[in-house]
C-alpha positions as CSV (number, residue, x, y, z in Angstrom):
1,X,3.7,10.4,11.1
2,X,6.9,8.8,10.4
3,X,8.8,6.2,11.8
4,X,12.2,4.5,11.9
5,X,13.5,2.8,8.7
6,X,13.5,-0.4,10.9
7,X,9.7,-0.2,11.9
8,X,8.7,1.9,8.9
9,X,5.9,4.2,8.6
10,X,2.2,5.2,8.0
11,X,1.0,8.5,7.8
12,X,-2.5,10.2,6.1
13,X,-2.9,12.1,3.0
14,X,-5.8,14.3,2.0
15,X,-8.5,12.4,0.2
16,X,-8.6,12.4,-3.9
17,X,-10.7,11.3,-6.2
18,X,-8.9,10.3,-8.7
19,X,-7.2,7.6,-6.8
20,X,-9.1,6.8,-3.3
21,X,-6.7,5.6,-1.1
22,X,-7.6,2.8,0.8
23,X,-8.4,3.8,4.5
24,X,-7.0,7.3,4.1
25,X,-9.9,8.3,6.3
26,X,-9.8,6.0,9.0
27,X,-12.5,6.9,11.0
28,X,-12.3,4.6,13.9
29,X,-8.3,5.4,14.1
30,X,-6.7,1.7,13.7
31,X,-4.9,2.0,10.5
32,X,-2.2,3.4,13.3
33,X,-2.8,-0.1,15.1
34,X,-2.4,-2.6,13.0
35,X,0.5,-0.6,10.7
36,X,2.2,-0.9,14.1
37,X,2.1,-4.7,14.4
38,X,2.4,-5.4,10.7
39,X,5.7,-3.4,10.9
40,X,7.1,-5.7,13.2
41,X,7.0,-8.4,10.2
42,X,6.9,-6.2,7.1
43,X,9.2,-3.2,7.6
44,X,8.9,-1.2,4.0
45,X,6.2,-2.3,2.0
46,X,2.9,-0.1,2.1
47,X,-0.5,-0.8,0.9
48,X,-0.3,1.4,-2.1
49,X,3.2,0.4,-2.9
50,X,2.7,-2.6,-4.7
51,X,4.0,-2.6,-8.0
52,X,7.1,-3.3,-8.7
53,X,7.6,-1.4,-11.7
54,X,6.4,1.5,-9.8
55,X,9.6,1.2,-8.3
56,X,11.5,0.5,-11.9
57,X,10.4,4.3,-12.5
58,X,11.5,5.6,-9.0
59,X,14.6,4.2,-9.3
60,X,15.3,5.9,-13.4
61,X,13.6,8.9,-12.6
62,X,15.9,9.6,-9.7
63,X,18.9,8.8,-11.9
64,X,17.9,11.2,-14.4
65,X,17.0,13.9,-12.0
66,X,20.6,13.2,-10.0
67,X,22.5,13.6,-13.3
68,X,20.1,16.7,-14.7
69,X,21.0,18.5,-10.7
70,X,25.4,17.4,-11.0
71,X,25.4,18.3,-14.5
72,X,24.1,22.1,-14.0
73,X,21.4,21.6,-16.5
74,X,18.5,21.9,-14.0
75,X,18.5,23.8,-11.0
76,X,18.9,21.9,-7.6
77,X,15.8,23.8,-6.6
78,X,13.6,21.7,-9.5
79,X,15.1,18.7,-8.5
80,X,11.7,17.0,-8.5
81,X,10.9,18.4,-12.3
82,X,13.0,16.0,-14.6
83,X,11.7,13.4,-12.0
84,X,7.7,14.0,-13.0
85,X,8.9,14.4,-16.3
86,X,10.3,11.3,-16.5
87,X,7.1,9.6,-15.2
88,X,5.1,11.0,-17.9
89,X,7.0,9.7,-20.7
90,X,7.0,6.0,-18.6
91,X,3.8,5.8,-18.1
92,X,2.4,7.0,-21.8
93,X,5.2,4.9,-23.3
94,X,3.9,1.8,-21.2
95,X,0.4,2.9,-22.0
96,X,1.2,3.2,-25.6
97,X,2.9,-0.2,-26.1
98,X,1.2,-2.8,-23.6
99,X,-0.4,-4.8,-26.5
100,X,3.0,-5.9,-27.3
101,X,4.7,-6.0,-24.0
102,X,1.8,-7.2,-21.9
103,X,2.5,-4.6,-18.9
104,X,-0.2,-4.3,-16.1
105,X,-1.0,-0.6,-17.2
106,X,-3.4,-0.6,-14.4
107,X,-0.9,-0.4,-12.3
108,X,0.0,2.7,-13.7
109,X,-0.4,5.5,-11.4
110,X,-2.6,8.4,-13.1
111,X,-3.9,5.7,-15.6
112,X,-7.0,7.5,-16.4
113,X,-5.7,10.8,-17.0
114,X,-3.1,8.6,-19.1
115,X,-4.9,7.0,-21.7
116,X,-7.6,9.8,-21.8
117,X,-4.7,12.6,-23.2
118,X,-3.1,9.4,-25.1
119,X,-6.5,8.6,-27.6
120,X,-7.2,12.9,-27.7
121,X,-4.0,13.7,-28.8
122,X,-3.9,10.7,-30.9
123,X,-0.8,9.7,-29.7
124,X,0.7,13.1,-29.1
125,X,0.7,14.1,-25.6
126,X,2.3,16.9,-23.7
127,X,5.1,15.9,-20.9
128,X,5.8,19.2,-18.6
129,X,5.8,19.3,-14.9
130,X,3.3,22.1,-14.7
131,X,-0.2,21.6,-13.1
132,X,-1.5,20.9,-16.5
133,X,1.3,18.2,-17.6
134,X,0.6,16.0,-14.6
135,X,-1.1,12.6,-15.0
136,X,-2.6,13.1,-11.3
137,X,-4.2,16.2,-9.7
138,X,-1.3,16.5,-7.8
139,X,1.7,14.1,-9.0
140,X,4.1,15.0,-6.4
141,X,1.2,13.8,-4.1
142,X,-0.1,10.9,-5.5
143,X,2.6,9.7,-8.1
144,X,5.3,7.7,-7.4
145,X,7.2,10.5,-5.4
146,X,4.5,11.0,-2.9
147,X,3.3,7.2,-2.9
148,X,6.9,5.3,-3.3
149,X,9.4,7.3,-1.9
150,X,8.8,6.5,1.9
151,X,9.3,2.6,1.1
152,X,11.9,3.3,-1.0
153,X,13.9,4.9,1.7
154,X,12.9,1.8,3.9
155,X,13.7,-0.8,1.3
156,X,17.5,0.9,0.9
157,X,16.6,2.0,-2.4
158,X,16.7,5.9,-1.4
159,X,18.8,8.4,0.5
160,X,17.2,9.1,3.5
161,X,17.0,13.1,2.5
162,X,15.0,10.5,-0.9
163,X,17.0,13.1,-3.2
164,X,19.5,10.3,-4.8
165,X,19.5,6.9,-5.2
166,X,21.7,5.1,-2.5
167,X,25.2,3.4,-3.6
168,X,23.6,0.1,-3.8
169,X,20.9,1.1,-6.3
170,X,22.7,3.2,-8.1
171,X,24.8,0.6,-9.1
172,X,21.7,-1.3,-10.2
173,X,20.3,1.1,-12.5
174,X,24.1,1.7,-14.2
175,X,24.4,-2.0,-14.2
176,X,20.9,-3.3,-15.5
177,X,18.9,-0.6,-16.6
178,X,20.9,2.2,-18.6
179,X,22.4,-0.2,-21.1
180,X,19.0,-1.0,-22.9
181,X,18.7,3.1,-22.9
182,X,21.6,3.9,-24.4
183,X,21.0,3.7,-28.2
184,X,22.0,5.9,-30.7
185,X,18.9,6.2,-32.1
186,X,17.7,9.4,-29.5
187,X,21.3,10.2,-28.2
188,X,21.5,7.6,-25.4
189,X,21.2,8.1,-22.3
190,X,22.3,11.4,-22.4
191,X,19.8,12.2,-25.0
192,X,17.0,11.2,-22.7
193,X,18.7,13.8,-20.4
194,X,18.0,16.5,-22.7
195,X,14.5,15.5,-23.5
196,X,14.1,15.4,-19.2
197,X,16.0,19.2,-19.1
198,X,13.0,20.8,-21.3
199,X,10.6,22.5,-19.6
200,X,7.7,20.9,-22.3
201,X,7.9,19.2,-24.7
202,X,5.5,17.2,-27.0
203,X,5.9,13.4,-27.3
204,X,4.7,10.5,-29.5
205,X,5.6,7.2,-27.8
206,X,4.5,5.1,-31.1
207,X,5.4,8.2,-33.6
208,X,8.1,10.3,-33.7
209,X,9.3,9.0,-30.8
210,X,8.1,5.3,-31.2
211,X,12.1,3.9,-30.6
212,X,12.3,5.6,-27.3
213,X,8.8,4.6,-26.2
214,X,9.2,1.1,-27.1
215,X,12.8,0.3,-25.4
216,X,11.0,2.1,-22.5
217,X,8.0,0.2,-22.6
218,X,9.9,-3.1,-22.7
219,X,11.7,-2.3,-19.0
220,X,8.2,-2.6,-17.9
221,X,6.9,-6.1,-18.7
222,X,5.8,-8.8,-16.5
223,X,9.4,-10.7,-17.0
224,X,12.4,-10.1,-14.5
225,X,15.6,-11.1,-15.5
226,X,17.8,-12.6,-13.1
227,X,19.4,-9.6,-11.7
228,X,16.2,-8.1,-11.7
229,X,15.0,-10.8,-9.3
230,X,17.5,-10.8,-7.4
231,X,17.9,-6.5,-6.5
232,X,14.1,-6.6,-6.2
233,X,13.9,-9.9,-4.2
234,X,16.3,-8.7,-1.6
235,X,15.8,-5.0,-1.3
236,X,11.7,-5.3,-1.8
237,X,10.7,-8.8,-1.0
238,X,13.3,-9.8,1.7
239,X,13.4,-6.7,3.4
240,X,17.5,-6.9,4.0
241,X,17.4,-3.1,5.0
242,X,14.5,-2.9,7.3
243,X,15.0,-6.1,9.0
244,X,18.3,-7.4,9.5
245,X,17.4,-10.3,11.5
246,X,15.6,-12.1,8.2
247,X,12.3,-12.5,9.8
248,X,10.6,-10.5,6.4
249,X,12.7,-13.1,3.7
250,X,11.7,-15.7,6.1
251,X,8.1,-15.1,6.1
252,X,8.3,-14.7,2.3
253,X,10.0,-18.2,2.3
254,X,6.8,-19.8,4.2
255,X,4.4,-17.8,1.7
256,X,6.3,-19.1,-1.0
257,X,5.7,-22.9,0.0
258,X,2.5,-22.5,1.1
259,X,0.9,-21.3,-1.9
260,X,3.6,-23.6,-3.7
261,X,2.3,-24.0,-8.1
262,X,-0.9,-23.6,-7.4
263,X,-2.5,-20.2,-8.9
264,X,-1.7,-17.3,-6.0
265,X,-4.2,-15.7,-4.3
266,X,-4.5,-12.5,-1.7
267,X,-3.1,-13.3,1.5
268,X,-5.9,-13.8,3.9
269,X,-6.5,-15.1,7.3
270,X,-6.2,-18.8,6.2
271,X,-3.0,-18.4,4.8
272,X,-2.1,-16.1,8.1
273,X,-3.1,-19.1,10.1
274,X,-1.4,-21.8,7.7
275,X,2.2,-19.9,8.4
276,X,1.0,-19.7,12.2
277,X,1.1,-23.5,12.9
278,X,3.7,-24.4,10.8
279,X,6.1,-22.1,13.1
280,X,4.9,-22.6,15.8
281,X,5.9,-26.5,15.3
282,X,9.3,-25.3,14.7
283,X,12.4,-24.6,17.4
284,X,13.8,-21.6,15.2
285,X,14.5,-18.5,16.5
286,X,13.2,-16.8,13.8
287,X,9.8,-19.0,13.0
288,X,9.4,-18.1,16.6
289,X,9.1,-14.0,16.5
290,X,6.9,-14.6,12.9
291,X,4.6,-17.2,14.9
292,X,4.3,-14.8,17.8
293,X,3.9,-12.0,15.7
294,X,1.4,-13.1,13.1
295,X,-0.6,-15.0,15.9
296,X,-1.2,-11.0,17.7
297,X,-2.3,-9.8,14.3
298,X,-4.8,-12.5,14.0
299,X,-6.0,-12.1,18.3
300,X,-6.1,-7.7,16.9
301,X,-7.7,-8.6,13.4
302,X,-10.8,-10.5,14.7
303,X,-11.5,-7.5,16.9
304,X,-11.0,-4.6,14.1
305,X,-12.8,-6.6,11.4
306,X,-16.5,-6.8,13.1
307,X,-16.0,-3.1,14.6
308,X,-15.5,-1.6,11.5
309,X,-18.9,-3.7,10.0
310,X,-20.6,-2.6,12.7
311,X,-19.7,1.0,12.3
312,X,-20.0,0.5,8.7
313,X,-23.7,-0.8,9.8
314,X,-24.6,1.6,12.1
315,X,-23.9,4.5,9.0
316,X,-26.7,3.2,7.1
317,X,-29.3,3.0,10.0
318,X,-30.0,7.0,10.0
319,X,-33.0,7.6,12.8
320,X,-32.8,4.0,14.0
321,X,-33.3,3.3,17.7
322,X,-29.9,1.5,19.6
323,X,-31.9,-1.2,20.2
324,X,-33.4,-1.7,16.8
325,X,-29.8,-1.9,15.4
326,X,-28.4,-4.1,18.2
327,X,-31.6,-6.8,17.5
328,X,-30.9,-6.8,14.2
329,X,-27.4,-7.4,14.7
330,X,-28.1,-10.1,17.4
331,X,-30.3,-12.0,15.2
332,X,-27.5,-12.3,12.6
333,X,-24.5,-12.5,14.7
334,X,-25.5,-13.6,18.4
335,X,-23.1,-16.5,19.5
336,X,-20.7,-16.3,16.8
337,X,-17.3,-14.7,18.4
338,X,-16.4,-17.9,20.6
339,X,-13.2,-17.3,18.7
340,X,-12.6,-13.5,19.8
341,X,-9.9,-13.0,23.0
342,X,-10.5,-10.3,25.4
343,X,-7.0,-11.7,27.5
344,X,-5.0,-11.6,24.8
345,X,-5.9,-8.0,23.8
346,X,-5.2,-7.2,27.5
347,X,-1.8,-8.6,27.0
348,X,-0.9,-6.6,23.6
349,X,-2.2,-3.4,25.7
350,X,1.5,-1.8,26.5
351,X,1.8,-2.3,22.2
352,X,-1.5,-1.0,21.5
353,X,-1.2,1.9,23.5
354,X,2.5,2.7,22.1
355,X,0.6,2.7,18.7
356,X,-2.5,4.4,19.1
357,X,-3.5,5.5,22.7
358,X,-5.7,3.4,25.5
359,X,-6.1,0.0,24.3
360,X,-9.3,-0.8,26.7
361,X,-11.8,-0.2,24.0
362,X,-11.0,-2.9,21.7
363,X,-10.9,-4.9,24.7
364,X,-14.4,-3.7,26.3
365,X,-15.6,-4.4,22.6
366,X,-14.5,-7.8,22.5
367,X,-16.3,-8.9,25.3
368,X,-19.7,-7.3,24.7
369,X,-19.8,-9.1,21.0
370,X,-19.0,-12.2,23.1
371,X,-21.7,-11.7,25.5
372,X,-24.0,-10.5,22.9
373,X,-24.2,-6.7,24.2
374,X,-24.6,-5.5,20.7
375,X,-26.2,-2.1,21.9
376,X,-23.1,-1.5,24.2
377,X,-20.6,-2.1,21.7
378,X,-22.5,-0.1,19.2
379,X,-22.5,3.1,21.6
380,X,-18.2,1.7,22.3
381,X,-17.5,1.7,18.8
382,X,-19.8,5.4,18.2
383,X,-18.0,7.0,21.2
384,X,-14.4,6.2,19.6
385,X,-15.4,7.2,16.4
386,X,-15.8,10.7,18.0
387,X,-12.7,10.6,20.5
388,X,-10.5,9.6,17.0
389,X,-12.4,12.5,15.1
390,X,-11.9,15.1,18.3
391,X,-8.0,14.3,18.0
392,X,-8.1,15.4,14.4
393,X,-10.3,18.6,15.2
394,X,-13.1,17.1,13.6
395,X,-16.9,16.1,14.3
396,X,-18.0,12.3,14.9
397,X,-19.7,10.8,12.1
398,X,-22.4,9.3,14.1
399,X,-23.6,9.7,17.5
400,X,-26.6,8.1,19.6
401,X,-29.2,10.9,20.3
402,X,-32.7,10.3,22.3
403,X,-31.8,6.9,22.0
404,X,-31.6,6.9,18.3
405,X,-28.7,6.6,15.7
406,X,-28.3,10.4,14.1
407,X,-25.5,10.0,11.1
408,X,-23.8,13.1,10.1
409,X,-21.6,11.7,8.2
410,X,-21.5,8.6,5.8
411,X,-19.5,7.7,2.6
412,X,-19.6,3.9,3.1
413,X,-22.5,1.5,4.8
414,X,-22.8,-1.9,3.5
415,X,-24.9,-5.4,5.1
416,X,-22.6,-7.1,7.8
417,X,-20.7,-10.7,7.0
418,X,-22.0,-13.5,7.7
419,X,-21.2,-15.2,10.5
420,X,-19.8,-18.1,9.5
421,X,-16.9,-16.0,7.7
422,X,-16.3,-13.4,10.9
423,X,-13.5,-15.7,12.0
424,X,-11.1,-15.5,9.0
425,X,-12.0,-12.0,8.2
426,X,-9.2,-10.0,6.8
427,X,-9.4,-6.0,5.6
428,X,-6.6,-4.1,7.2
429,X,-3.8,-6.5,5.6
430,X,-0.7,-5.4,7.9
431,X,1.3,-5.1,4.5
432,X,1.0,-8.5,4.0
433,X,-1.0,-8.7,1.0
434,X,1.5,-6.2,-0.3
435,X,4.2,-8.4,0.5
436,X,2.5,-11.2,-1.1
437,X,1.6,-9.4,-4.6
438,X,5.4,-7.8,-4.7
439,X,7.1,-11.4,-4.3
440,X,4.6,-12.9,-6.4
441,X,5.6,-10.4,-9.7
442,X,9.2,-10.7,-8.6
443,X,9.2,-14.3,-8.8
444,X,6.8,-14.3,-11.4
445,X,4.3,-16.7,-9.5
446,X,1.2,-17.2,-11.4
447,X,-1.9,-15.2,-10.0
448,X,-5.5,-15.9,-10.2
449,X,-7.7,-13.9,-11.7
C-alpha cells in the first residue's frame, strides 16, 4: 500500500529470518492505524529506516548506477546491479575498518552474512549481484533498495520512478561526497565505476584493496560535517519535502529541547506527553496541529498497547477457559484504565475508518477494560484478529471454542505489564522514535546505552 509523498506510506513484506521486521505480521491489523496518524507528523521516516548512513549508501549507490546506465557500460535493464554492488563493497569496507572509524556496523543491513564471508575469506570476499553475492536472502528486498527507497522518495532524496537521484541530491553527492572518492590511487571516481561495471569481482577492503576500503569506510563514521548536517537535517530530520508547513522540523525542534545535554533516550510516551503540554500552552499555529496531533496518538496508543498484550496473552493460554484468562487478567489489571477515552476514539472514528475500516472495535474495547469486562474484550480483540486475517485470505490465530481459548497460531506470548506502566505504554512508535534516533546521529546528540 502506498501513499502520497505528503502523508507517506506503509506497506507489508513477506517475513525473513534473517532480519525480522518489526510488526511485518500485524495480526490485529493497526500498523495501518497508527502509520496513518504518525504520518500526519512524520511524513518520510519509517521504522526500519533509521540510519543515516543507510541513506549515505542510497544516495552513492544511485550515483554510480546513474552514471554506469548514461555511460552505456551497464544496460538500463540492470540498472539495480552496480546499485547491490555497490552495497557490498560499503558494507564489507565499513565492516572491515570500524575499529578505526568507529561506524555502528550494526546498522549495517545484511551484517551477519557480512562479517561471516569477511573472517572465511579472510578478508577476501566476493561482490556480484547474483543470489550468491548478496549480503541478504534477498537484497533488493531487504537491503537498502527495498528498505530505503520509499523514504527516500518522500524525503526528496529520489525520483519518484526511485531510478536517479533528484537535482537537489545530486548535487550533494557531486558536492560532498565524490571528492573524498576521487583518488588516483584506484582511478577515481571513475575507477570505482569500473569496479561497479564487473559482473564479479573479488575484493579485499584491508588488502589489495585496503585504499578504497578505507576512504570508503571513513564516509561512514559517526561524525557529520557541516554540510552533512545540514542536507541530512533538512531533507531527513525536518521533513522540508513531505511537509511544507514545518510541523516535522518543528516537532524536532521540541525534541531537541526537551531532551536538551542530557544522554538521549527512545522517544516514549513521557516525552510524547512532555511536547503535548508545552504546545498546547502555546498560540502557534503550528504547536497547535503538533499538540492536536500527538495528543490523538496518545487517546489511540493507550488503546492498541493493552490489546496487543492481551492478544499476546491470550496466545499463550492454549485450552484455557474465557473466563480463566479474563480472572487472571482482572486480578492484575482490574481498575487500572481510568486514563483510557472511549469519546475521544469515537471522535477519531471518520480518521480511523479512512485508515483501516470500522473504528467501533477499539472503541467497544476501551470501554470493556474500563468496566472490567475482560472476557468481552478478550472474545473483541479474538474476533478482529480473524476479520484482519479473513481480509488477507488467511486463518485467525486464535478463536474461542466450547468456551475455551484454541490457538492455532502463536509466534509471540509474553506476561502482561504491569499496571502501573499501562498508561505511558509505547510499542507502535508512529515514526517517532525514528525521528528521534535520525536527528539524534545527525546532530550527533549523545545516546544512552
Amino acid at each position: 500500500m502506498t501513499a502520497s509523498p505528503m502523508e507517506g506510506c506503509f506497506f507489508f513484506t513477506e517475513l525473513d529470518p534473517e532480519i525480522k521486521l518489526k510488526d511485518s505480521r500485524d495480526p490485529l491489523g493497526f500498523q495501518p492505524i497508527w502509520s496513518y496518524f504518525g504520518r500526519k507528523l512524520v511524513g518520510n521516516l519509517t521504522t526500519v529506516t533509521t540510519s543515516v548512513r543507510g541513506f549515505t549508501t542510497l544516495l552513492l549507490g544511485h550515483h554510480f548506477a546513474s552514471s554506469l546506465v548514461e555511460s552505456g557500460a551497464v544496460p538500463a535493464a540492470e540498472y539495480i546491479d552496480p546499485f547491490l554492488r555497490f552495497e557490498q563493497i560499503s558494507a564489507y569496507s565499513r565492516f572491515a575498518w570500524a575499529d578505526e572509524t568507529g561506524d555502528a556496523v550494526n546498522t549495517i543491513r545484511g551484517i551477519r552474512r557480512v562479517e561471516a564471508r569477511y573472517k572465511n575469506g579472510n578478508g577476501r570476499v566476493r561482490i556480484a549481484s547474483d543470489r550468491d553475492g548478496q549480503i541478504l536472502s534477498n537484497q533488493k528486498t531487504y537491503g537498502l533498495w527495498g528498505l530505503y527507497s520509499v523514504a527516500a522518495t518522500s524525503s526528496g532524496l529520489l525520483q519518484p520512478s526511485r531510478l536517479g537521484l533528484t537535482t537537489r541530491a545530486a548535487h550533494f553527492v557531486e558536492e560532498n561526497l565524490l571528492g573524498a572518492l576521487d583518488q588516483r590511487k584506484w582511478g577515481g571516481v571513475e575507477g570505482i565505476g569500473r569496479l561497479l561495471s564487473a559482473r564479479e569481482l573479488q575484493f579485499e577492503p584491508r588488502g589489495k584493496d585496503k585504499d578504497l576500503g578505507r576512504t570508503l569506510s571513513n564516509l561512514y563514521g559517526p561524525k557529520f560535517e557541516e554540510a552533512e548536517r545540514d542536507f541530512y537535517g533538512r531533507q531527513l530530520v525536518n521533513g522540508s519535502h513531505c511537509h511544507p508547513d514545518g510541523r516535522q522540523e518543528r516537532l524536532w525542534r521540541h525534541i531537541e529541547q526537551i531532551n536538551g545535554r542530557k544522554k538521549w533516550r527512545a522517544f516514549d510516551m513521557n516525552e510524547l506527553s512532555a511536547i503535548v503540554s508545552k504546545c498546547q500552552e502555546s498560540h502557534d499555529t503550528l504547536d497547535r496541529v503538533l499538540a492536536a496531533g500527538l495528543d490523538n496518538i496518545r487517546v489511540l496508543e493507550r488503546v492498541l498497547v493493552p490489546s496487543e498484550q492481551i492478544f499476546d496473552f491470550v496466545l499463550g493460554q492454549r485450552g484455557q477457559t474465557v473466563t480463566a484468562v479474563a480472572a487472571e487478567l482482572g486480578r492484575r489489571w482490574r481498575g487500572a484504565f481510568g486514563h483510557l477515552e472511549p469519546t475521544r476514539i469515537s471522535e477519531l472514528a471518520t480518521e480511523i475508518t479512512q485508515a483501516a475500516g470500522d473504528p467501533s472495535t477499539l472503541r467497544i474495547i476501551a470501554a470493556s477494560l474500563i468496566e472490567g469486562r475482560f472476557d468481552n474484550a478478550i472474545e473483541l480483540i479474538l474476533q478482529h484478529n480473524e476479520r484482519v486475517m479473513q481480509r488477507r485470505s488467511g486463518g485467525a490465530w486464535a478463536a474461542v471454542k466450547n468456551s475455551r481459548i484454541e490457538v492455532r497460531y502463536s509466534d509471540q506470548t509474553g506476561e502482561p505489564m504491569d499496571r502501573s506502566e499501562l498508561p505511558e505504554g509505547w510499542h507502535n512508535t508512529y515514526f517517532l522514535n525514528a525521528l528521534k534516533e535520525v536527528g539524534a546521529a545527525v546532530f550527533m546528540k549523545e545516546v544512552a546505552e
